[in-house]
C-alpha positions as CSV (number, residue, x, y, z in Angstrom):
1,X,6.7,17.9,-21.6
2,X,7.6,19.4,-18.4
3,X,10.9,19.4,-17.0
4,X,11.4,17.8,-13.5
5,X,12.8,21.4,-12.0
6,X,9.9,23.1,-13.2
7,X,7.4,20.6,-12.2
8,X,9.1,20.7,-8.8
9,X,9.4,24.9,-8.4
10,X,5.6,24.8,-9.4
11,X,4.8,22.7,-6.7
12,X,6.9,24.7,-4.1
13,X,5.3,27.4,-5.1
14,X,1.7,25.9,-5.1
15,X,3.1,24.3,-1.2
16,X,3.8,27.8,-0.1
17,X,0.0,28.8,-0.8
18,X,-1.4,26.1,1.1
19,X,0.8,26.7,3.8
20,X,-1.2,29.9,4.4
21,X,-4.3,28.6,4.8
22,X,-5.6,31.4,2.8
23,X,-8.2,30.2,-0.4
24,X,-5.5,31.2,-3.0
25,X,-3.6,27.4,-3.4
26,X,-6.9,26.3,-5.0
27,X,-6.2,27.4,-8.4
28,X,-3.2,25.5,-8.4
29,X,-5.1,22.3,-7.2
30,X,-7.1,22.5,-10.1
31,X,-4.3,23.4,-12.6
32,X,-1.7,20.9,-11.2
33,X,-2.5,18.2,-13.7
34,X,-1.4,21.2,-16.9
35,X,1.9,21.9,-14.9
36,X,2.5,18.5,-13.4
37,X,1.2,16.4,-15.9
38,X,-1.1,13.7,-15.3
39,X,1.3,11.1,-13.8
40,X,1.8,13.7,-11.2
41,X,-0.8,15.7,-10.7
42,X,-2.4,13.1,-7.8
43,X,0.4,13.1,-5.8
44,X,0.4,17.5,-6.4
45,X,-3.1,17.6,-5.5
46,X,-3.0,15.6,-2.5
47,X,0.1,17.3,-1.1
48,X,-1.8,20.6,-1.6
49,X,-4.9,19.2,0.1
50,X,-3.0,18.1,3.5
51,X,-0.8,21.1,3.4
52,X,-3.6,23.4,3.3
53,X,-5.0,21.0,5.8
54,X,-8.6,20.9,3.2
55,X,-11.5,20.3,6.3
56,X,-14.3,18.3,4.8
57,X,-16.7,21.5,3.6
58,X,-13.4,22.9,1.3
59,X,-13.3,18.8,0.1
60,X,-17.1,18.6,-0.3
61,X,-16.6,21.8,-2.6
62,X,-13.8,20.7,-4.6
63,X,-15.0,17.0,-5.2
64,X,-18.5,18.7,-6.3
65,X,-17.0,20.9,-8.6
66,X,-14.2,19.3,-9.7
67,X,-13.0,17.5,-12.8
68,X,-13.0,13.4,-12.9
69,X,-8.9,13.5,-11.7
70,X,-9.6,16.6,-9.1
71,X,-12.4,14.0,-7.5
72,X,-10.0,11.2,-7.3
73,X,-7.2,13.2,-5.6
74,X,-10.0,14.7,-3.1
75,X,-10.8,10.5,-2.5
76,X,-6.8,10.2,-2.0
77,X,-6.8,12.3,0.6
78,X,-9.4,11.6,2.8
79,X,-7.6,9.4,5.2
80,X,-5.0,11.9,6.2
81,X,-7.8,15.0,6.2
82,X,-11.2,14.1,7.8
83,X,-10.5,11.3,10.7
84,X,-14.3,10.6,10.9
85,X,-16.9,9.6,8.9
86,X,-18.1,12.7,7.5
87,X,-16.8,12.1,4.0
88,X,-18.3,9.1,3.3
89,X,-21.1,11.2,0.9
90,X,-18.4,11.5,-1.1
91,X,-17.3,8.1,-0.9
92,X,-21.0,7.4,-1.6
93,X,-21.0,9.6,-4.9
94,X,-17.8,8.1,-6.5
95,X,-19.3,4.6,-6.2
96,X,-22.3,5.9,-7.7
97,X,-20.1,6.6,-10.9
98,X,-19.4,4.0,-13.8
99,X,-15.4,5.9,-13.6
100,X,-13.2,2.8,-12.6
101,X,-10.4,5.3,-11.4
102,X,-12.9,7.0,-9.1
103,X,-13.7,3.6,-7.8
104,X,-10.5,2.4,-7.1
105,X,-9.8,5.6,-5.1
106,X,-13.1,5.8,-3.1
107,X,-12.1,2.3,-1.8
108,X,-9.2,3.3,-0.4
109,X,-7.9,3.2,3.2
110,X,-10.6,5.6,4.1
111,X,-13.5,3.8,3.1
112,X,-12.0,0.6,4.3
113,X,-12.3,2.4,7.9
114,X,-15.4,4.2,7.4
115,X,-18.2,2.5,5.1
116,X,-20.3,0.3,6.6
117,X,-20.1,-3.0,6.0
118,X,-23.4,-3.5,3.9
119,X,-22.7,-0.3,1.7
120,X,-19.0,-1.8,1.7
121,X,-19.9,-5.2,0.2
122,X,-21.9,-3.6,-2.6
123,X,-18.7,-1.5,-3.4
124,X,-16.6,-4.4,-3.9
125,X,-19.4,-6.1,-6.2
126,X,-18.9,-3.2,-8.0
127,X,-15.6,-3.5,-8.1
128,X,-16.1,-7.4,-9.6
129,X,-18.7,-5.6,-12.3
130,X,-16.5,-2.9,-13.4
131,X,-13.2,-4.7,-13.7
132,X,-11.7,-2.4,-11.2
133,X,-8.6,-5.3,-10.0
134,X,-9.8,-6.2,-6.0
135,X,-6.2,-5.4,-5.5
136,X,-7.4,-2.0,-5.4
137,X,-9.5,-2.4,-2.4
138,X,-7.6,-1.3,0.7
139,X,-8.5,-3.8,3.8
140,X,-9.8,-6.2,1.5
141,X,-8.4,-9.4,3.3
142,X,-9.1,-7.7,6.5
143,X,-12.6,-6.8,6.2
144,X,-13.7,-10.0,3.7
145,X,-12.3,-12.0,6.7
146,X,-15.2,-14.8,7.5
147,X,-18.0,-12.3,5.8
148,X,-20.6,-15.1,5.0
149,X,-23.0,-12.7,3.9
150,X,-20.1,-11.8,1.2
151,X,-19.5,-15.1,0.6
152,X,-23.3,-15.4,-0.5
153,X,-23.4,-12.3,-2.1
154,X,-20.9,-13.8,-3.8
155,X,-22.0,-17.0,-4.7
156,X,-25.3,-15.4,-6.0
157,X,-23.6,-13.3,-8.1
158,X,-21.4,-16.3,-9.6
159,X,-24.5,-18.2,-10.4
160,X,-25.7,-15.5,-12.6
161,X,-22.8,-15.2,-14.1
162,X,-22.6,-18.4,-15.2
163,X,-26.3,-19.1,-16.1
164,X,-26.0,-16.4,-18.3
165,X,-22.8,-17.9,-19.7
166,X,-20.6,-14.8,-19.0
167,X,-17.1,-15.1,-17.4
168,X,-16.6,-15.0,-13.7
169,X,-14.7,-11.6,-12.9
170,X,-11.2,-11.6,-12.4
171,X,-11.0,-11.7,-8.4
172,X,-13.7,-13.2,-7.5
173,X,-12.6,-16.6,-6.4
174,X,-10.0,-14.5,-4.4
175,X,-12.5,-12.7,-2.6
176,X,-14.5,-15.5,-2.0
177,X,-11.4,-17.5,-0.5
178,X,-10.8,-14.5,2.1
179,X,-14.5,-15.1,3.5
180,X,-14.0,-18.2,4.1
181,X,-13.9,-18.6,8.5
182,X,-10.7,-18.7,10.0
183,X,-11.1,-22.7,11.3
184,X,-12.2,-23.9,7.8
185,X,-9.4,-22.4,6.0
């Protein structure tokens, strides 16, 4: 287990690198979760990614080549790196997956900005699918907000459900209640 001053003189260390802007703080992106440890290495990864200041090629890179947990801390970082919506293939790719972790990142605050809002909807059916908790969905109410084409998205997908007598995801009546317009509420 690794002691809170070494964890935090490691990432000092692995701060300074970024800093320079120079390709040598990558290593410790990939290595933070071994000197970190996993309930940490997000937060590491991420502060290296905006202290380098990671544009969206060096992302692209590392999200391609990177392990399940490097991906998600690429998808963390978004909104403070690439302010348009060039990152969304990556975005794209993690819902793609069948990882609920890299789910719940890629619908984060940058993707509640960014996607668009058909591509958006079939993320948070996904989300209903999976079992990744809607909670996890940044903008949810916001972008739900009197969706009637998520509301019968979401209604279809309910009927199935039930004629094939499975549960109805956690969330979903929760979801549906957020579509509903403003004056009927």
């Amino acid at each position: 287990m690794l002691t809170e001053p070494t964890r935090v003189a490691w990432l000092d260390s692995a701060l300074g690198e970024a800093a320079t802007g120079t390709p040598a703080w990558e290593p410790y992106f990939v290595a933070a979760g071994r000197h970190c440890g996993p309930a940490h290495a997000d937060e590491a990864r991420t502060r290296l990614l905006r202290a380098a200041g990671a544009g969206p090629d060096t992302l692209a890179r590392l999200y391609h080549h990177g392990t399940a947990a490097e991906r998600r801390a690429v998808l963390l970082a978004l909104p403070a790196l690439v302010p348009g919506p060039e990152a969304l293939p990556l975005v794209e790719d993690a819902l793609r997956t069948h990882d609920t972790t890299l789910i719940a990142a890629a619908l984060g605050p940058y993707a509640a900005t960014h996607l668009p809002a058909h591509a958006w909807r079939h993320a948070l059916l996904k989300c209903l699918f999976t079992g990744v908790p809607v909670t996890a969905v940044a903008g949810l109410a916001e972008r739900a907000a009197g969706d009637t084409e998520l509301a019968r998205m979401l209604i279809d997908h309910a009927a199935e459900r039930t004629a094939a007598g499975r549960p109805l995801p956690d969330g979903l009546s929760r979801v549906l209640a957020l579509t509903t317009p403003a004056e009927e509420s």
